[in-house]
Residue, then its C-alpha position, 0 to 999 in steps of 0.5 A: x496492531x498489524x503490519x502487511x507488506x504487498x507487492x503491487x504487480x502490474x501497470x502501477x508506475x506512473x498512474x498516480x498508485x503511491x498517491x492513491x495509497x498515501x490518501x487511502x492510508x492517510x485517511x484511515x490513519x494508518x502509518x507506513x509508506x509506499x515505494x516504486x521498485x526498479x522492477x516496475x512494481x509498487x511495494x506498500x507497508x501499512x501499520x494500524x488496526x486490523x480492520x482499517x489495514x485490510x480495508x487498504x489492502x482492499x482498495x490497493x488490489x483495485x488500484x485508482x483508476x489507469x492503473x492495472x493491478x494484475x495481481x498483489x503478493x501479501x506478507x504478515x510481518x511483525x508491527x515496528x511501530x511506524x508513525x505517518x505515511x510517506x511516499x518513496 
Protein backbone atom coordinates (compact mmCIF):
# COMPACT_ATOMS: atom_id res chain seq x y z
CA UNK A 1 0.00 0.00 0.00
CA UNK A 2 1.11 3.72 -0.90
CA UNK A 3 -0.34 7.07 -0.09
CA UNK A 4 0.29 10.25 -2.49
CA UNK A 5 -0.85 13.71 -2.28
CA UNK A 6 -1.16 15.99 -5.35
CA UNK A 7 -1.55 19.36 -5.81
CA UNK A 8 -3.97 20.18 -8.69
CA UNK A 9 -3.19 23.57 -10.30
CA UNK A 10 -5.33 25.12 -12.68
CA UNK A 11 -9.13 25.67 -13.53
CA UNK A 12 -10.18 22.82 -11.07
CA UNK A 13 -13.07 24.84 -8.91
CA UNK A 14 -16.17 24.69 -10.06
CA UNK A 15 -15.81 22.20 -13.09
CA UNK A 16 -16.99 19.07 -11.09
CA UNK A 17 -12.81 17.79 -10.28
CA UNK A 18 -13.67 16.65 -6.49
CA UNK A 19 -16.26 14.47 -8.09
CA UNK A 20 -14.22 13.20 -11.09
CA UNK A 21 -11.59 12.25 -8.34
CA UNK A 22 -14.37 10.64 -5.74
CA UNK A 23 -15.80 8.46 -8.75
CA UNK A 24 -12.09 7.75 -10.04
CA UNK A 25 -10.93 6.60 -6.52
CA UNK A 26 -14.39 5.05 -5.59
CA UNK A 27 -13.98 2.73 -8.29
CA UNK A 28 -10.75 1.36 -8.22
CA UNK A 29 -11.17 1.16 -4.31
CA UNK A 30 -9.21 3.26 -3.31
CA UNK A 31 -9.34 5.46 0.14
CA UNK A 32 -8.67 9.03 0.71
CA UNK A 33 -10.35 12.29 -0.17
CA UNK A 34 -10.25 15.37 -2.32
CA UNK A 35 -10.31 18.76 -0.99
CA UNK A 36 -10.81 22.94 -2.53
CA UNK A 37 -8.14 24.94 -1.14
CA UNK A 38 -8.49 28.60 -0.66
CA UNK A 39 -5.99 29.16 -2.93
CA UNK A 40 -8.04 27.88 -6.10
CA UNK A 41 -6.07 24.62 -6.01
CA UNK A 42 -7.48 20.98 -5.58
CA UNK A 43 -5.55 18.91 -3.37
CA UNK A 44 -6.15 14.87 -3.21
CA UNK A 45 -4.67 11.96 -1.22
CA UNK A 46 -5.08 8.56 -2.64
CA UNK A 47 -4.31 5.08 -0.42
CA UNK A 48 -4.45 1.70 -1.91
CA UNK A 49 -2.25 -0.23 -4.21
CA UNK A 50 0.57 0.84 -6.40
CA UNK A 51 -0.88 0.37 -9.50
CA UNK A 52 -4.46 1.54 -9.11
CA UNK A 53 -3.02 4.97 -7.04
CA UNK A 54 -1.06 5.63 -9.97
CA UNK A 55 -3.49 4.73 -12.42
CA UNK A 56 -5.79 7.97 -10.57
CA UNK A 57 -2.98 10.05 -10.59
CA UNK A 58 -3.07 9.63 -14.25
CA UNK A 59 -6.53 10.63 -14.74
CA UNK A 60 -6.22 13.61 -12.04
CA UNK A 61 -3.52 14.99 -14.47
CA UNK A 62 -6.14 15.25 -17.46
CA UNK A 63 -8.86 16.11 -15.10
CA UNK A 64 -12.92 15.66 -16.30
CA UNK A 65 -13.78 17.64 -19.00
CA UNK A 66 -13.97 22.14 -18.49
CA UNK A 67 -11.29 21.53 -16.33
CA UNK A 68 -7.88 22.81 -17.17
CA UNK A 69 -5.08 21.22 -15.17
CA UNK A 70 -2.02 23.46 -15.79
CA UNK A 71 0.20 21.39 -13.86
CA UNK A 72 0.24 18.80 -10.42
CA UNK A 73 2.80 18.74 -7.39
CA UNK A 74 3.33 15.00 -6.15
CA UNK A 75 4.62 13.75 -2.74
CA UNK A 76 5.00 10.29 -1.43
CA UNK A 77 4.05 10.05 1.94
CA UNK A 78 3.67 7.26 4.66
CA UNK A 79 0.11 5.17 4.28
CA UNK A 80 -1.93 5.94 7.52
CA UNK A 81 -4.53 3.41 6.78
CA UNK A 82 -7.56 5.38 5.41
CA UNK A 83 -10.75 3.78 4.82
CA UNK A 84 -13.30 5.37 2.06
CA UNK A 85 -13.12 8.42 -0.15
CA UNK A 86 -14.65 11.85 0.63
CA UNK A 87 -15.00 15.06 -0.76
CA UNK A 88 -13.98 18.40 1.45
Amino acid sequence: MIRRRLLVHGRVQGVGFRWFVRRAAQSRSLAGWAANRPDGTVEVVLEGEPETVYSVDRLVREGPRGAQVERVEAADEEPEGLTGFGTR
